[in-house]
C-alpha positions, 0 to 999 in steps of 0.5 A: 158107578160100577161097585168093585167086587172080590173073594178073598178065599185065597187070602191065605196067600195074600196073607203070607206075603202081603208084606213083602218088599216092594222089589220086582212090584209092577209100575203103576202106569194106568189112567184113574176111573171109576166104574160104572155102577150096578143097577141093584146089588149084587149080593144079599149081605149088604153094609150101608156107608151111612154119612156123618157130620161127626168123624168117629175117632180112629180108637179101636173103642167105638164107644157111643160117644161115637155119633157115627156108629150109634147111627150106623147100621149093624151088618152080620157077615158071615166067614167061613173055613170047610169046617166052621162058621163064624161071624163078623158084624160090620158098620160103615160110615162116611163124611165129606173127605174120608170112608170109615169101616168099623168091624167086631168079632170073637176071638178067644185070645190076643195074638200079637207075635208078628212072625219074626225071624229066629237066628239058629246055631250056626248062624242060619235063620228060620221063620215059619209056623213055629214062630209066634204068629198074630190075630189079622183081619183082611179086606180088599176091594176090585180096584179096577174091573178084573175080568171074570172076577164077580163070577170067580172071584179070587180064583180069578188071581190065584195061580198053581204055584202059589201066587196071586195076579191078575191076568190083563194090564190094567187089572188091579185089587188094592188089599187092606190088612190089619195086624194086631202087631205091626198095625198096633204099633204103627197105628196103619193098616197094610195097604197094597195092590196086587196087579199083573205080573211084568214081562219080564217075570218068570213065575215057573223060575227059580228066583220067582218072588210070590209078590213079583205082582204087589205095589206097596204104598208109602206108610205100608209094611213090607217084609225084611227079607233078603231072600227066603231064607234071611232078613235083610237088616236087623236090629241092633244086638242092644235093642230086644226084638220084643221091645222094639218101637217105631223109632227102633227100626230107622236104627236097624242095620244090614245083616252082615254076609257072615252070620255065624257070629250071630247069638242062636235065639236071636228075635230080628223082625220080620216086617218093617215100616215103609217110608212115608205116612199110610194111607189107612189109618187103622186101630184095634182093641181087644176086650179081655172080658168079651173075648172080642177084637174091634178094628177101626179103618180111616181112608180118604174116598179118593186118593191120587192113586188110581190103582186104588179103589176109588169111592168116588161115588155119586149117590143119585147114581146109585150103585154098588161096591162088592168086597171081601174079608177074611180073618186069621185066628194066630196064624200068618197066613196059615189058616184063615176063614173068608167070604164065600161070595161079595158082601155089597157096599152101598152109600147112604144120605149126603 
């Protein structure tokens, strides 16, 4: 099959905005496929699903009790910003039903802020790079052949004012992002696909929403905004922002028209749970001692979404995936390094 490629270097973007709600998001409405494959890969860097008759566990630990790993091949990636250069070292692993990605790197601190909403005096709310921020990892696969996109890869999505695209129907990138806040507490990783944006949608309008193109799935994140400038529910006053838990936010309540009621200080979250069960089952730890985050992901090769990308690969037709990753060191879509080019993604054994 064709193996799906993409460059996130403009994932800052993504980043900033991969959570947001699910309105003005296109109708999925295209036929499932999967692409035809390249006949060698495209890219010298170069990660090897190897196959499994032992699932790792989905712990963040990978200890080597975890057949899968120990056997897995280690592959250096390398990602970058206009100043520096850092190391990702990746393993992949797959069985009959599921794909598995296990990733590793260096991180002086653990950042788990998750951006919240912050009430000020007067009742108005903020939210930005002054707020605590957290680590994220982020990786996206070319869901369906996005014209020009293994030439320019994610320049082919961003646009001048600040949004991501694609620029035909039927194009789609699915988008995976690990948060060491949300995605620590809910035990899911983001899962969204960015697609073109409707007719109807005006990018140069004042009301434009920079994720007007996202489609979001059950078990996602998405941000509780009422529009740029105000959540749209809250916690309960009772219930700490910083001890919130999974239960908590079925309790949240609307946040009233007349905030100036509201206690300055205030914490209200700022990203929420979607309905349902995530596709991406995905764990993190970070080891104090080494000064390193491991993340594990868990996805089924095929799901019933075709926007999705769709492992379902034939190992006697060879073939290729091409994907991208970037980090965020405590930050929210502020700073980032990525991949220069694709890193190639092959299956190997059954």
């Amino acid at each position: 099959m064709r193996k799906n490629s993409i460059i996130i270097s403009c994932i800052a973007l993504v980043a900033i905005t991969f959570s947001a709600g699910c309105g003005g998001s296109v109708p999925v409405s295209v036929s499932s496929s999967v692409p035809a494959p390249y006949e060698s890969a495209p890219t010298g860097t170069v990660v090897t699903a190897e196959y499994t008759e032992l699932a790792p566990r989905i712990d963040g630990v990978a200890s080597e009790l975890d057949e899968a790993w120990t056997n897995a091949q280690s592959t250096i990636v390398k990602v970058s910003d206009s100043a520096n250069t850092y190391e990702v070292t990746l393993k992949a692993a797959y069985d009959d039903e599921n794909f598995f990605l296990l990733a590793s790197w260096a991180d002086e601190s653990m950042d788990v802020g998750g951006k919240p909403w912050e009430v000020r005096e007067g009742g108005t709310f903020k939210s930005g790079t002054s707020l605590p921020k957290q680590d994220m990892f982020a990786l996206g696969f070319e869901a369906s052949p996005i014209k020009e996109f293994t030439k320019q890869g994610c320049s082919v999505l961003c646009h001048d004012n600040s949004y991501m695209a694609t620029n035909d129907k039927g194009e789609f990138l699915d988008v995976w992002t690990w948060m060491s806040a949300e995605s620590g507490q809910l035990g899911t990783a983001n899962d969204y696909v960015v697609g073109p944006l409707a007719n109807f949608v005006d990018p140069k309008g004042e009301t434009f929403d920079t994720t007007s193109a996202y489609s979001y799935f059950p078990g996602s994140l998405y941000a509780n905004k009422r529009n740029a400038r105000s959540p749209e529910l809250m916690q309960r006053l009772t219930i700490p922002y910083s001890l919130m838990t999974i239960g908590d936010l079925s309790k949240m309540v609307e946040v009233p028209a007349d905030t100036t009621g509201l206690p300055a200080g205030l914490m209200v979250p700022y990203y929420i749970k979607n309905s349902g069960t995530g596709d991406i089952a995905c764990q993190a730890k970070y080891d104090e001692q080494a000064k390193t985050w491991t993340v594990e992901f868990k996805r089924k090769l095929v799901t019933a979404n075709p926007t999705q990308v769709q492992f379902a690969h034939k190992l006697e037709d060879g073939g290729f995936y091409l994907f991208g990753l970037s980090l965020f060191d405590n930050q929210k879509g502020v700073s980032h390094v990525y991949t220069t080019e694709p890193v190639s993604l092959e299956f190997s054994g059954k």
